[in-house]
Every structure is written in C-alpha cells, then in structure tokens.
Biotite code that builds the C-alpha atoms (Angstrom):
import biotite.structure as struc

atoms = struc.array([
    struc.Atom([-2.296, 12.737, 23.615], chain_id="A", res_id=1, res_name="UNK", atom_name="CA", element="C"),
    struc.Atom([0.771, 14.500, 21.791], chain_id="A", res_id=2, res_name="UNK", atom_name="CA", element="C"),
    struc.Atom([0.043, 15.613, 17.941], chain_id="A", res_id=3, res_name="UNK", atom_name="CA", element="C"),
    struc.Atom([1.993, 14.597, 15.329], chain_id="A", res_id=4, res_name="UNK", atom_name="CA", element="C"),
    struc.Atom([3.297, 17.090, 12.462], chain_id="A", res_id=5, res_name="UNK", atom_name="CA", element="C"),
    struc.Atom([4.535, 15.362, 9.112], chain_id="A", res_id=6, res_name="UNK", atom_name="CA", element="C"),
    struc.Atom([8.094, 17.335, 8.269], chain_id="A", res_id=7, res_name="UNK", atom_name="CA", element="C"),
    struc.Atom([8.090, 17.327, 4.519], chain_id="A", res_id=8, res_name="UNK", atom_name="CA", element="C"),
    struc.Atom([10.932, 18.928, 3.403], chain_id="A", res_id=9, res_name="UNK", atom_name="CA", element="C"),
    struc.Atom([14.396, 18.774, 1.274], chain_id="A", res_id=10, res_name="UNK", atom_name="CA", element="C"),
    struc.Atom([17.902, 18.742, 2.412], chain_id="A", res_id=11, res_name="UNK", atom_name="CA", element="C"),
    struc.Atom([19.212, 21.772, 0.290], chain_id="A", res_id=12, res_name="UNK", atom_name="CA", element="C"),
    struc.Atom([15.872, 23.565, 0.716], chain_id="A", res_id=13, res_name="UNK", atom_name="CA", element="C"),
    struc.Atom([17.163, 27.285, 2.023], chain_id="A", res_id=14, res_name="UNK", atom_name="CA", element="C"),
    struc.Atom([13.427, 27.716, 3.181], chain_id="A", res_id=15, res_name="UNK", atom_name="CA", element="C"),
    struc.Atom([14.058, 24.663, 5.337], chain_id="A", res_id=16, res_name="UNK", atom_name="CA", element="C"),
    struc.Atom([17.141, 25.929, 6.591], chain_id="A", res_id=17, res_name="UNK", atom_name="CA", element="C"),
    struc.Atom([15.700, 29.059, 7.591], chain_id="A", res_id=18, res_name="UNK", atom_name="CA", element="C"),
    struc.Atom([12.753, 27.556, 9.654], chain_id="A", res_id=19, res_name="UNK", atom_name="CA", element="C"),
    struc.Atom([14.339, 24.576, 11.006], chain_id="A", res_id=20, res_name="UNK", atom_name="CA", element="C"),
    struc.Atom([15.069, 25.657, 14.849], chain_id="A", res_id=21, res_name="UNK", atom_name="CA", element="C"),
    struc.Atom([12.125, 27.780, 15.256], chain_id="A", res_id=22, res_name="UNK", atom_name="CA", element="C"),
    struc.Atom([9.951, 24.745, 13.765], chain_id="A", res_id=23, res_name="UNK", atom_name="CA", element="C"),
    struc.Atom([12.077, 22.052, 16.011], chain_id="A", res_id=24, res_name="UNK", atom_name="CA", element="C"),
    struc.Atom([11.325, 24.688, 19.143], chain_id="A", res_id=25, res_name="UNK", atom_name="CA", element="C"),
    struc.Atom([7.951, 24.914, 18.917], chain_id="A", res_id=26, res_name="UNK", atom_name="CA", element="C"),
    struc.Atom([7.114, 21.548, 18.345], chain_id="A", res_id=27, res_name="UNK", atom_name="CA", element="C"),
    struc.Atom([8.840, 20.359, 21.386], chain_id="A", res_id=28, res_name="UNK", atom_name="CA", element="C"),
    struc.Atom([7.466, 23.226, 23.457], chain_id="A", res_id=29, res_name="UNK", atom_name="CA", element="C"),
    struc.Atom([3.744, 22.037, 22.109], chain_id="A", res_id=30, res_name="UNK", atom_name="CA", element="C"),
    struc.Atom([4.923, 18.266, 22.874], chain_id="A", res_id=31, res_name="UNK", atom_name="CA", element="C"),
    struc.Atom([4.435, 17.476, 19.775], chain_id="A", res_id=32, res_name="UNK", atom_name="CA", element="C"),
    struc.Atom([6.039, 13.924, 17.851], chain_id="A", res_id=33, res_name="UNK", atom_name="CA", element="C"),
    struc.Atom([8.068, 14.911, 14.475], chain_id="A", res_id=34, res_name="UNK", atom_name="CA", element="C"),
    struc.Atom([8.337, 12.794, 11.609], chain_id="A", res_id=35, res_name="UNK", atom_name="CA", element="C"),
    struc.Atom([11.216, 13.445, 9.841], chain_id="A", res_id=36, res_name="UNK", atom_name="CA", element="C"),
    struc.Atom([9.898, 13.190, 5.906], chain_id="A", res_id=37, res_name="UNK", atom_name="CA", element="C"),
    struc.Atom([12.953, 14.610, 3.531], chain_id="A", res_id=38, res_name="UNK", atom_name="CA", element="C"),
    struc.Atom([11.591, 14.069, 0.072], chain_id="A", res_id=39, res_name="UNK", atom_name="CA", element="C"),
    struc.Atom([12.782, 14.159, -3.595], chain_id="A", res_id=40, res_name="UNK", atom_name="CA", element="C"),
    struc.Atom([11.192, 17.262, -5.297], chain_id="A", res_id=41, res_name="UNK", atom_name="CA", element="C"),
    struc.Atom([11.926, 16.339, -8.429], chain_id="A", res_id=42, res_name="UNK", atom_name="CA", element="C"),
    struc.Atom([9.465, 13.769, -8.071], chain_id="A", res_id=43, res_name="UNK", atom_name="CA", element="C"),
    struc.Atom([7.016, 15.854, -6.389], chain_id="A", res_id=44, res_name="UNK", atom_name="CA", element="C"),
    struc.Atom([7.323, 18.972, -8.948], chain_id="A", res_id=45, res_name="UNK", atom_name="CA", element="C"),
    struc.Atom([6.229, 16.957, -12.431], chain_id="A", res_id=46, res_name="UNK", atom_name="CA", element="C"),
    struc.Atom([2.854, 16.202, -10.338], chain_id="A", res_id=47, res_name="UNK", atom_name="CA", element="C"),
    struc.Atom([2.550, 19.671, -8.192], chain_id="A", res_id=48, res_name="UNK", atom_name="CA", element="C"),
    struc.Atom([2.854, 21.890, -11.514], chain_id="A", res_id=49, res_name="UNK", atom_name="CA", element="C"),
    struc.Atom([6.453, 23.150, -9.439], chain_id="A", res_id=50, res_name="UNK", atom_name="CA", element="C"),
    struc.Atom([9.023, 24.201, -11.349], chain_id="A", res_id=51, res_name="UNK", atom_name="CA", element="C"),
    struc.Atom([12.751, 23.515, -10.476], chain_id="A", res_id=52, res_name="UNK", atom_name="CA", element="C"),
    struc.Atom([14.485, 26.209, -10.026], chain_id="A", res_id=53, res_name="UNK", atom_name="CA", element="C"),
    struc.Atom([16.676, 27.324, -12.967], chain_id="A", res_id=54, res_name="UNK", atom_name="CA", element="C"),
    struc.Atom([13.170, 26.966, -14.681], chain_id="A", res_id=55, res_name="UNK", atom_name="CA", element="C"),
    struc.Atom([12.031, 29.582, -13.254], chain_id="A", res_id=56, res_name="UNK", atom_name="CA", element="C"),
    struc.Atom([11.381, 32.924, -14.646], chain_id="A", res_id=57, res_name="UNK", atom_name="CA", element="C"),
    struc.Atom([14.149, 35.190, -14.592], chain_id="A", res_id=58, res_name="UNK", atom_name="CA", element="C"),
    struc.Atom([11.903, 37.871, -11.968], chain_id="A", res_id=59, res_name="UNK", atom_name="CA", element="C"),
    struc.Atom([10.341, 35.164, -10.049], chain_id="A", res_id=60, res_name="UNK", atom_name="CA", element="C"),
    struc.Atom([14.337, 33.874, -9.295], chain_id="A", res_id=61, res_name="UNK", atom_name="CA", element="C"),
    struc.Atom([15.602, 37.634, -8.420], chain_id="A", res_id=62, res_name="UNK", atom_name="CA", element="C"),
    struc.Atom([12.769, 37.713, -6.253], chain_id="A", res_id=63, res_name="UNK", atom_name="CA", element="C"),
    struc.Atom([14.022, 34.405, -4.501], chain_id="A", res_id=64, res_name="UNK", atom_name="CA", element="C"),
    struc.Atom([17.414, 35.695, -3.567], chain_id="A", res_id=65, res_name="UNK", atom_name="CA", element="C"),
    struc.Atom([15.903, 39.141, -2.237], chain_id="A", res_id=66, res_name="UNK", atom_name="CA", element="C"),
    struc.Atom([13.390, 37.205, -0.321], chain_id="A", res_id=67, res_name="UNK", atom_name="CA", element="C"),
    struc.Atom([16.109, 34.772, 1.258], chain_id="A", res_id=68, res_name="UNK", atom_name="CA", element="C"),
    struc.Atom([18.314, 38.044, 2.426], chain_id="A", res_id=69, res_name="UNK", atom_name="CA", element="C"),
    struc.Atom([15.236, 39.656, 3.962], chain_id="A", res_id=70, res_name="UNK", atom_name="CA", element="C"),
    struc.Atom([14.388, 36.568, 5.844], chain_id="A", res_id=71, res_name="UNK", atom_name="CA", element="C"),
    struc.Atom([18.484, 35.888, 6.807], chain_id="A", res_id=72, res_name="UNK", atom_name="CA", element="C"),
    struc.Atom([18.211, 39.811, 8.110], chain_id="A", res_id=73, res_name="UNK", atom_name="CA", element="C"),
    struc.Atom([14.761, 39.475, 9.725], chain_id="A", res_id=74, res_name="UNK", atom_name="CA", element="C"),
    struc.Atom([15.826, 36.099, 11.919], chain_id="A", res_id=75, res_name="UNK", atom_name="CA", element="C"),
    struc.Atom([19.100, 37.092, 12.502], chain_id="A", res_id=76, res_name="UNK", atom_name="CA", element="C"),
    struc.Atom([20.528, 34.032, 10.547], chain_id="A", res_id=77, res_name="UNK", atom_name="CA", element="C"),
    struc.Atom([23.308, 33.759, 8.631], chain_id="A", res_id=78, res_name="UNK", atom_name="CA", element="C"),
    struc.Atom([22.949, 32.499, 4.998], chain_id="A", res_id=79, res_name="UNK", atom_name="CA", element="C"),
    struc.Atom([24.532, 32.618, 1.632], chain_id="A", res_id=80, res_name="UNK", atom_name="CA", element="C"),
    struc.Atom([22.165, 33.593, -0.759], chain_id="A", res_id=81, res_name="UNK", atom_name="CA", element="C"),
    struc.Atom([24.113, 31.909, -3.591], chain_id="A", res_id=82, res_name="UNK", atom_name="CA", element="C"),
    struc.Atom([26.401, 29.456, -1.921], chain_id="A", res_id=83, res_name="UNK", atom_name="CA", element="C"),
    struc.Atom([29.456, 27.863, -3.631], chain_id="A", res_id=84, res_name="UNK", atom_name="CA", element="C"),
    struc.Atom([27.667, 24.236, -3.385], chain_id="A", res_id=85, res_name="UNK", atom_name="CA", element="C"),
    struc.Atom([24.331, 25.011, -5.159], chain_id="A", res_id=86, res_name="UNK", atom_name="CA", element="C"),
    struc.Atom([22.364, 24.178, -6.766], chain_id="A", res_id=87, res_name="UNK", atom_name="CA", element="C"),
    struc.Atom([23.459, 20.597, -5.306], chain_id="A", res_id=88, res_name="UNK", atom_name="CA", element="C"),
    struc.Atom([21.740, 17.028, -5.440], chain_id="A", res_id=89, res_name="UNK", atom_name="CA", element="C"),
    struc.Atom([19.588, 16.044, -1.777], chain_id="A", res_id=90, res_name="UNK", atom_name="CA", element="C"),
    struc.Atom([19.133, 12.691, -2.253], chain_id="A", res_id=91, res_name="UNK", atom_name="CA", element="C"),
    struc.Atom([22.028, 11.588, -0.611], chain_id="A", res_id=92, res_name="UNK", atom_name="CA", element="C"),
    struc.Atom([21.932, 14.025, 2.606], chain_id="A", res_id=93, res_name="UNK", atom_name="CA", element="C"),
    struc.Atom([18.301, 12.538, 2.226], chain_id="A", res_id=94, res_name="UNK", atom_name="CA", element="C"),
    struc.Atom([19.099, 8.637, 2.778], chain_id="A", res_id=95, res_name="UNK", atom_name="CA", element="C"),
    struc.Atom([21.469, 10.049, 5.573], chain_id="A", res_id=96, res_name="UNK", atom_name="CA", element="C"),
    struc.Atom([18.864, 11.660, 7.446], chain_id="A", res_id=97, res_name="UNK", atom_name="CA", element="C"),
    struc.Atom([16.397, 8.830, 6.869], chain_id="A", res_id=98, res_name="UNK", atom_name="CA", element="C"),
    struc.Atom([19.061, 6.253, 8.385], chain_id="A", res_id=99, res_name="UNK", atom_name="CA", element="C"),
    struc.Atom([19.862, 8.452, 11.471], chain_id="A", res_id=100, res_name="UNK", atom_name="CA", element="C"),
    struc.Atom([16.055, 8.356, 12.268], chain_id="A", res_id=101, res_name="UNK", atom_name="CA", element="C"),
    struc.Atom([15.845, 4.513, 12.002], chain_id="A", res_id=102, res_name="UNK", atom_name="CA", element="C"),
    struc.Atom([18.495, 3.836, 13.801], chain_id="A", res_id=103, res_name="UNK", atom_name="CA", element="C"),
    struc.Atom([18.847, 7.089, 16.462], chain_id="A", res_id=104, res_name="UNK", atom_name="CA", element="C"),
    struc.Atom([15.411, 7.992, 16.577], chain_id="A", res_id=105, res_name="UNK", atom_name="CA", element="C"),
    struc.Atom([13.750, 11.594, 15.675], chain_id="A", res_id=106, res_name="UNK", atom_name="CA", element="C"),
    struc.Atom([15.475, 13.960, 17.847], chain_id="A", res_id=107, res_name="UNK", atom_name="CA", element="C"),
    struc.Atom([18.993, 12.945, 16.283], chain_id="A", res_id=108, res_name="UNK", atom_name="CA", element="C"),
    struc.Atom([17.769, 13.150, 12.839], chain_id="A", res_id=109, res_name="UNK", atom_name="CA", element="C"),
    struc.Atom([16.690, 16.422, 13.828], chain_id="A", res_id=110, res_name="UNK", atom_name="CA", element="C"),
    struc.Atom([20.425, 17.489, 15.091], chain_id="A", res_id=111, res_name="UNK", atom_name="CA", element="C"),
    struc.Atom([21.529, 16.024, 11.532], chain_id="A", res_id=112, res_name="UNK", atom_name="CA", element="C"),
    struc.Atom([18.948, 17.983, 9.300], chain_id="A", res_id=113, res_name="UNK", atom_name="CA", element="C"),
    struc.Atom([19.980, 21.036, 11.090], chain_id="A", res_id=114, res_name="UNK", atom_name="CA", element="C"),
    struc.Atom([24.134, 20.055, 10.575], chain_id="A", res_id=115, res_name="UNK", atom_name="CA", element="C"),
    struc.Atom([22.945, 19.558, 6.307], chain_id="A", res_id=116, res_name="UNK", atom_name="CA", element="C"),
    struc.Atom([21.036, 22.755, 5.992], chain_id="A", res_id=117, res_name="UNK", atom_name="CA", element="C"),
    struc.Atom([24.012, 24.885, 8.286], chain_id="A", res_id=118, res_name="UNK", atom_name="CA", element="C"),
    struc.Atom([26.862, 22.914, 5.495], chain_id="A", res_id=119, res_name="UNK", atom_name="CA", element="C"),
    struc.Atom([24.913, 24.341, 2.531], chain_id="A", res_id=120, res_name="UNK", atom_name="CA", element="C"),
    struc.Atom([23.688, 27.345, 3.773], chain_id="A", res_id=121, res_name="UNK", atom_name="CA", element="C"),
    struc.Atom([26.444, 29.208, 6.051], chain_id="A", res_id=122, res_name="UNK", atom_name="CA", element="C"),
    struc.Atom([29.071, 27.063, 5.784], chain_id="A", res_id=123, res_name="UNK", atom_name="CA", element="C"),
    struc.Atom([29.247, 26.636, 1.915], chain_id="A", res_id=124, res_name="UNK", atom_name="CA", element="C"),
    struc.Atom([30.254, 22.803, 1.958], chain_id="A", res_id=125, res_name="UNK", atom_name="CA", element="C"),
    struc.Atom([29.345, 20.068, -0.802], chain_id="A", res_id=126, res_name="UNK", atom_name="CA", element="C"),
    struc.Atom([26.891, 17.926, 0.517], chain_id="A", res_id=127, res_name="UNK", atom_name="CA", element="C"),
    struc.Atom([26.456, 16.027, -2.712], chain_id="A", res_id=128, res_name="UNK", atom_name="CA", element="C"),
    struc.Atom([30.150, 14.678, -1.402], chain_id="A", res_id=129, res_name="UNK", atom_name="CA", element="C"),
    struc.Atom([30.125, 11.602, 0.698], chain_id="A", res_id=130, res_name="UNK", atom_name="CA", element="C"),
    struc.Atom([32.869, 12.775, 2.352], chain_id="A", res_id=131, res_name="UNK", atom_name="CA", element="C"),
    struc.Atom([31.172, 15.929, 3.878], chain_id="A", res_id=132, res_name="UNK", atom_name="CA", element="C"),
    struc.Atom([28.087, 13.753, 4.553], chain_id="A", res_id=133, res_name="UNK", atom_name="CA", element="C"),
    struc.Atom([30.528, 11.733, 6.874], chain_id="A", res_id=134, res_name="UNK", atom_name="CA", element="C"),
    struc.Atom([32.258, 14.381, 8.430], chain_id="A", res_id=135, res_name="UNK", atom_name="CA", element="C"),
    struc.Atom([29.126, 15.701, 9.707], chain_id="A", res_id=136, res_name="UNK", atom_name="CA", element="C"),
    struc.Atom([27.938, 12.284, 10.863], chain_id="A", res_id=137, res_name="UNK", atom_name="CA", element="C"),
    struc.Atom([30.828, 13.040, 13.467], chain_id="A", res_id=138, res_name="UNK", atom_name="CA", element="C"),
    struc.Atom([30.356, 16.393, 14.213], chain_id="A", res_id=139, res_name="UNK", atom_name="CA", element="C"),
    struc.Atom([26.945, 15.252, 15.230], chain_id="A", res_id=140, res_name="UNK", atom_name="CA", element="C"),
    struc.Atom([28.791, 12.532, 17.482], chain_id="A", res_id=141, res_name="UNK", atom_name="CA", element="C"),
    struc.Atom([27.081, 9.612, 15.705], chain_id="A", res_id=142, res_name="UNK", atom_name="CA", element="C"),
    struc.Atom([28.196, 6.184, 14.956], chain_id="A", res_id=143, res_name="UNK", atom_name="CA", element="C"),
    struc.Atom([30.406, 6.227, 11.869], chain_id="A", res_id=144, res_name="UNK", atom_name="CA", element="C"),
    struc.Atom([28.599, 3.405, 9.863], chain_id="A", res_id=145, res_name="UNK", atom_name="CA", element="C"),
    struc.Atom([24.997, 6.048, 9.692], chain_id="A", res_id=146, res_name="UNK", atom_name="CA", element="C"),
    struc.Atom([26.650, 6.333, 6.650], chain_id="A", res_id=147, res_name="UNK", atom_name="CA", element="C"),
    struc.Atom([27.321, 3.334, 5.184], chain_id="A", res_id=148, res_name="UNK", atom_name="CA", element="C"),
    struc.Atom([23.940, 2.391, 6.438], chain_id="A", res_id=149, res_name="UNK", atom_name="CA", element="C"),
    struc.Atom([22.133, 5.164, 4.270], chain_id="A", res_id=150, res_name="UNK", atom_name="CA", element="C"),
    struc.Atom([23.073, 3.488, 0.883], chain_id="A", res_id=151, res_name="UNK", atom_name="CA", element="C"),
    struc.Atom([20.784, 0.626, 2.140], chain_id="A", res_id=152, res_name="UNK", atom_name="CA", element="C"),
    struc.Atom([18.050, -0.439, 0.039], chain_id="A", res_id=153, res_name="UNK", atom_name="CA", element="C"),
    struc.Atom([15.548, -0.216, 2.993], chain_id="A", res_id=154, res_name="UNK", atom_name="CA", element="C"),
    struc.Atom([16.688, 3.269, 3.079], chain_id="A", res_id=155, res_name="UNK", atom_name="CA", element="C"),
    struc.Atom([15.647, 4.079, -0.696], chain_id="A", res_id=156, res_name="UNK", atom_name="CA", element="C"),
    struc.Atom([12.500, 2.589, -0.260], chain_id="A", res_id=157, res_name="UNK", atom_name="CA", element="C"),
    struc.Atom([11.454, 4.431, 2.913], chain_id="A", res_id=158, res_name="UNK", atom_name="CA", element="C"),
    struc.Atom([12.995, 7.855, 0.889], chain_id="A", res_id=159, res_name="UNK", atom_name="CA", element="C"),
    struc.Atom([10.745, 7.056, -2.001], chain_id="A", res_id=160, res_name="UNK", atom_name="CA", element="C"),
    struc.Atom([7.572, 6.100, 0.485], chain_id="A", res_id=161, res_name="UNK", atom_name="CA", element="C"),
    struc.Atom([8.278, 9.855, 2.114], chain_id="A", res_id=162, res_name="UNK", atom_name="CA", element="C"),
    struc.Atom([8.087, 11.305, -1.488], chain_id="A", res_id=163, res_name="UNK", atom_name="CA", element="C"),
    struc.Atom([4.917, 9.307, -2.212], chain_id="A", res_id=164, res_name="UNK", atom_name="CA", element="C"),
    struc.Atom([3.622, 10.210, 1.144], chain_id="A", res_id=165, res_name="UNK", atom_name="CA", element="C"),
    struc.Atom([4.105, 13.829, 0.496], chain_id="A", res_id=166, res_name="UNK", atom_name="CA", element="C"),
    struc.Atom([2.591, 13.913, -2.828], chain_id="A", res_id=167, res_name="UNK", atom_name="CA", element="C"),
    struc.Atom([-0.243, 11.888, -1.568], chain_id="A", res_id=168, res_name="UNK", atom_name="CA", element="C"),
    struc.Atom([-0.916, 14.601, 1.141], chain_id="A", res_id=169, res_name="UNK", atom_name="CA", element="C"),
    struc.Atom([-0.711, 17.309, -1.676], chain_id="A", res_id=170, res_name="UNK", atom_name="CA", element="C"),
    struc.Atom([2.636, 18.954, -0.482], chain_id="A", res_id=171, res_name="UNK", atom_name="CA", element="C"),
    struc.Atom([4.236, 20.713, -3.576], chain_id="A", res_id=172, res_name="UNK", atom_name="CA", element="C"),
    struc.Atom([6.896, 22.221, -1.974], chain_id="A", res_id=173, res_name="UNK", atom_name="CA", element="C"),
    struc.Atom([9.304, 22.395, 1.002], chain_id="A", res_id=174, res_name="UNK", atom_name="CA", element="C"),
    struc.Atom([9.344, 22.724, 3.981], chain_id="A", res_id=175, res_name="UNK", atom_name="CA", element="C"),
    struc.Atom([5.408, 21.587, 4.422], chain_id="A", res_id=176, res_name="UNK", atom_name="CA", element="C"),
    struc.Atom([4.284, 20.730, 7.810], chain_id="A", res_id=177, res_name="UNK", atom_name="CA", element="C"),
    struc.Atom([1.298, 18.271, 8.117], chain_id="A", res_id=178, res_name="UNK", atom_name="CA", element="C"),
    struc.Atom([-0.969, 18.246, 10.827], chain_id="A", res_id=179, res_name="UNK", atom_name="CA", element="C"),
    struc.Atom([-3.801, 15.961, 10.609], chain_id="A", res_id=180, res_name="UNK", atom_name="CA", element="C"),
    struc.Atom([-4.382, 16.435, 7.362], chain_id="A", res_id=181, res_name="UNK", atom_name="CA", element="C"),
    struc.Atom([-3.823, 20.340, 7.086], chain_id="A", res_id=182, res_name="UNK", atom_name="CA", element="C"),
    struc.Atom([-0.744, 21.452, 5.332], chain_id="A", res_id=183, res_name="UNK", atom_name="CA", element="C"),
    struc.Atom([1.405, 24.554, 6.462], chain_id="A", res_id=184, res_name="UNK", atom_name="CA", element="C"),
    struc.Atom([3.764, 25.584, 3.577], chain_id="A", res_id=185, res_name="UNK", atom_name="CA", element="C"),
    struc.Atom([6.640, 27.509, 3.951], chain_id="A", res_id=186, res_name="UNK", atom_name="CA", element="C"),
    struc.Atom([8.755, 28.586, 7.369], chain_id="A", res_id=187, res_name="UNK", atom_name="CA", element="C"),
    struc.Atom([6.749, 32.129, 7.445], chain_id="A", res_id=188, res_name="UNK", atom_name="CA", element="C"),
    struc.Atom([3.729, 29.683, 8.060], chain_id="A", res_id=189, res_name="UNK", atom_name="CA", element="C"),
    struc.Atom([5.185, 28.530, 11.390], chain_id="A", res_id=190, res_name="UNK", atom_name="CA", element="C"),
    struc.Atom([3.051, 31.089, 13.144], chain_id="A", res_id=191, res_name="UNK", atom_name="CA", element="C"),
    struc.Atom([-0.221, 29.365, 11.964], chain_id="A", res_id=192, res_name="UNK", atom_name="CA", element="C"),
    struc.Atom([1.490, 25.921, 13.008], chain_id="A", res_id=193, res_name="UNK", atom_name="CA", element="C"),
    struc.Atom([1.761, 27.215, 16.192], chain_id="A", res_id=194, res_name="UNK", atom_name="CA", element="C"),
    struc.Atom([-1.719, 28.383, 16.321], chain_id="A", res_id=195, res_name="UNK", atom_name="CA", element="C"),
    struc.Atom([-3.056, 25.066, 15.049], chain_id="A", res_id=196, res_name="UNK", atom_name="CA", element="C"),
    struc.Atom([-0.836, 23.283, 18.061], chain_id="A", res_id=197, res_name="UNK", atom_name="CA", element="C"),
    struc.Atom([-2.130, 25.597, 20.740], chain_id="A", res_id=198, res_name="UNK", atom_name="CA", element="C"),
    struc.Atom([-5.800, 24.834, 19.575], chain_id="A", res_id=199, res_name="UNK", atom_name="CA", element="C"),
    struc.Atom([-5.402, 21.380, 19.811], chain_id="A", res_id=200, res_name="UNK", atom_name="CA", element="C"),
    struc.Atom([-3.862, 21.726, 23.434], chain_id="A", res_id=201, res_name="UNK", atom_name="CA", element="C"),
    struc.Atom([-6.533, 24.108, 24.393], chain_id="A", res_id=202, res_name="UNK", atom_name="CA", element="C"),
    struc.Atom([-9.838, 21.836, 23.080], chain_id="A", res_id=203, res_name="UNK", atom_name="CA", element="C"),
    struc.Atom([-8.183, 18.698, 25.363], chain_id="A", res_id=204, res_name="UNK", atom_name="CA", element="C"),
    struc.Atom([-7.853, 20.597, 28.026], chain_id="A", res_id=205, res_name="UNK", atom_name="CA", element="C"),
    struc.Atom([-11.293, 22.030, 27.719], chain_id="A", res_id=206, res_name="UNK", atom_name="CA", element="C"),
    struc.Atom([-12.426, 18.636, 27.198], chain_id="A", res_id=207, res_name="UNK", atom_name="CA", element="C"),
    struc.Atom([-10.873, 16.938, 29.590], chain_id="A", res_id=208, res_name="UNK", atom_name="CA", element="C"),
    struc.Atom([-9.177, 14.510, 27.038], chain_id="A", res_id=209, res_name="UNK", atom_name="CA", element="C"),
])
C-alpha cells in the first residue's frame, strides 16, 4: 500500500524551491502518492505566531539570505538570494497549480510547481503577472486554458480548503511535508522524510502487508 505525504507549501517559498526535486525524487523512489497542497501563509501566519517576512527582525532576515546562499552552494543550485520579483504575491501561481492537478493529475502539477519556483528563483520573472503564469503553462506543454481555468471559483475554494487543511494539521510554515499525521518542516528535513518512508516500507515488508 503506497503512503501518502501532504505537500504544504507556497509558490514563492525559496525553501520550497530549494527542496522541490530532491523531495519529488524521493517520493517517487519510495512509491509514494503526493498531494500537491500550495497554501496562503498569510492565513496560516496570524494563527502559527509566523511572522511575514519584512516583519522580521533585522538579524533574523540577514540570517535568511546567508542561509539561502549556503544551501544554493551546498546543492549545487542556482538561486537569487534577492530576486528582482520579490517579495511577490502566490496566490495566483497557487490557483494555477491547484487547476493543473485537477485537471492533469499530480505528476504535472509537480512539473508546474517546479517551472514557478525556477521563474522566481533563478530566472527572476514576475509571477504575480498573468502573463508569466501563462507562458509557463506552455513551457510545461499544457493546455492553454489551465489558466483561465485557475480563476475558477472551485479553484479558490479548494486553495482555501489546502490553507485550512494545513493549519488544521499544525503546519506554520513552508515547505511542510505530512505523513500520517507527522509533520517534516523545512527541505533540510527531507532526510528524516526519507527515513520515515523507508520505515514504513520496511515494517510491510516485515509484515507481510
């Protein structure tokens, strides 16, 4: 029986970014179903005592941008610690992603998280622009109308569900990763998602199940 990991996360998150295909690996190498969750954590901060983050204190936001070059060096990724597009509004890369998975299933929202975080990231686009939002719908050879389809109202309501759905879980920040019940915060916490994937797969097998 495959496991299931809850994929809390948000579209400009640089954290995200920077565990997205090492996360997307290992849960296909464990067999393991994704759901794609991008939430709104400016709904999930006012609850989780987060703090957006020009609210931060002025140390705790140096330490940010050290952190995030440390990580780029240390994975061998690229990434803009201060991109031109930043800080920049998710919720619209959020209903994008959300549509895609309706209507394409996981593995292409996936592809399209990964095409959102690259645009902020490394590639320094806007998008908080439905333009750029549409120009990567084709890049990531889907149909056209994903994007049209993403200012549906079904769409908003399933975006605010994820959000609820997150804070009901107690994520506070992003990415979180969800497995039965047992959050994993942050991509240097992939290890111990790994771990907790391999367990599983070991008791079955010890168990016969």
């Amino acid at each position: 029986m495959s496991r299931t990991i809850d994929y809390y996360f948000a579209p400009q998150s640089p954290w995200t970014y920077l565990g997205h295909a090492r996360f997307v690996s290992l849960a296909a190498a464990a067999g393991a179903t994704v759901r794609v969750r991008p939430v709104d954590l400016g709904s999930v901060f006012p609850i989780s005592g987060g703090l957006p983050l020009g609210k931060r204190a002025p140390q705790r936001q140096a330490y940010r941008l050290a952190e995030l070059a440390r990580f780029s060096q240390h994975l061998g990724l690229p990434l803009h610690v201060k991109p031109k597009f930043f800080p920049v509004a998710g919720d619209d890369a959020a209903r994008l992603i959300i549509a895609v998975d309706q209507h394409d299933g996981a593995e292409a929202a996936l592809r399209m998280c990964a095409a959102v975080f690259a645009a902020v990231w490394v590639e320094q686009r806007n998008i908080g622009d439905p333009a750029v939002l549409e120009a990567l719908v084709a890049e990531c050879g889907l149909p056209a109308k994903r994007a049209e389809q993403s200012l549906s109202q079904a769409v908003q309501e399933l975006y605010e569900s994820y959000t609820q759905q997150a804070i009901d879980a107690q994520v506070f920040g992003a990415p979180s990763y969800v497995i039965d019940g047992e959050i994993f915060w942050g991509q240097d916490r992939l290890d111990f998602v790994a771990r907790a994937l391999q367990s599983s797969s070991t008791t079955r097998t010890a168990t016969g199940a």
